[in-house]
N, C-alpha and C positions, 0 to 999 in steps of 0.2 A: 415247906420252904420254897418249892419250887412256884409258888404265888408272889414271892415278894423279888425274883428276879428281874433283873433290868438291863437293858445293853445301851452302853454310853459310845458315843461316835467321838472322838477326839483327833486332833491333827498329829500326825504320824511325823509331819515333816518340822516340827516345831517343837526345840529341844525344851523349852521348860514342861510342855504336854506329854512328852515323852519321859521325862523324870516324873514326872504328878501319875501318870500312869502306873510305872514300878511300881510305886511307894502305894499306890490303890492295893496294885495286885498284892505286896505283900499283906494289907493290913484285911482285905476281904477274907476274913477266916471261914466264912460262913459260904465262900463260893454263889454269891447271889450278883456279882456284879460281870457282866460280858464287857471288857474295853475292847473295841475297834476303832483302826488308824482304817480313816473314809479314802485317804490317800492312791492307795490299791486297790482299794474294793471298786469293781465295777457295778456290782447289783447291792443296794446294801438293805434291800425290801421294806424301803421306808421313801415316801414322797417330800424328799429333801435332797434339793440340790447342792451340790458341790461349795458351791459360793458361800451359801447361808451357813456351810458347815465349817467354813472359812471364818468368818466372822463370830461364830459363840457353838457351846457346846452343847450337844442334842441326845437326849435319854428317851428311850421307848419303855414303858411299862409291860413287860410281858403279859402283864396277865389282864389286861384291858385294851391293851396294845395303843394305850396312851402316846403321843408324844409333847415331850415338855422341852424347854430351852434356856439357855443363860442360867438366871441365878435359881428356878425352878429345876432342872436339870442338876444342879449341884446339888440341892436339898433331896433329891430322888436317890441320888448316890451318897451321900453322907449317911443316911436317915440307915443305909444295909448296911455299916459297918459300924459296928458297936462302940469304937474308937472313936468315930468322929461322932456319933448319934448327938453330944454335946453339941458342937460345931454346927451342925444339921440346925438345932433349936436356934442360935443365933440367925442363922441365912435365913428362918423363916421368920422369924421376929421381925430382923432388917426389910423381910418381901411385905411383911403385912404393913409396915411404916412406911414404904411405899423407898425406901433406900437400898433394895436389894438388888435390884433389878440394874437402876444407875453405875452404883460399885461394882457390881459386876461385868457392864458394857464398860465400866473405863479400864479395868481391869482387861478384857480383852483384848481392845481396841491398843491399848496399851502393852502390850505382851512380850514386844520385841524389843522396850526396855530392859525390863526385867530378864532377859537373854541375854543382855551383852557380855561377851564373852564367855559365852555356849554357844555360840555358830557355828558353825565352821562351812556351812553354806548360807545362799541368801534368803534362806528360808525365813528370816525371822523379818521381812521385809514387807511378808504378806500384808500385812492391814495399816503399814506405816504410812500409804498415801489418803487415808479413810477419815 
């Protein structure tokens, strides 16, 4: 099992990423998935900057030490929880049709709609001039 581990960087300061995190943790029965908030971490031993991590979500493959993003990164993480491994097949159907990828950048680009009214800082402001 220790092959199919992965560690996802996600925004710590952005409350729907912070709910989509929990709901990970609970449903990762299999303990294969690492979530980090990039937020606090000064060294996160991965050649990605802060910005980029600001703008869409970033998955390392342990055991290649891959790194994938956006709507690849989601299917890296879905694919280890038995729950979503469904879910997983779609996001990669959508990336092979070449719609995965778009959905998922409006989707983040978009984020701080789908916040409103989970704020309570101006966190969700991040990508709203982009």
């Amino acid at each position: 099992m220790e092959m199919l581990k992965v560690k996802v960087f996600y925004d710590n300061w952005c409350p729907i990423c912070i709910k989509t995190s929990k709901i990970i943790r609970s449903l990762d029965i299999l303990n294969l998935i690492d979530l980090v908030g990039f937020r606090e971490i000064e060294d996160m031993d991965i050649e990605i900057t802060k910005v980029e991590l600001e703008e869409k979500m970033y998955a390392v493959n342990l055991r290649n030490r891959k790194i994938v993003s956006g709507i690849h990164a989601l299917i890296l993480l879905t694919s280890r929880i038995p729950l979503l491994i469904p879910l997983s097949i779609i996001f990669k159907m959508l990336s092979l049709v070449g719609l995965g990828q778009v959905l998922y950048s409006l989707l983040a680009k978009n984020r701080f709609l789908i916040s409103i009214g989970n704020c309570t800082t101006n966190s969700c402001t991040i990508n709203k001039n982009k």
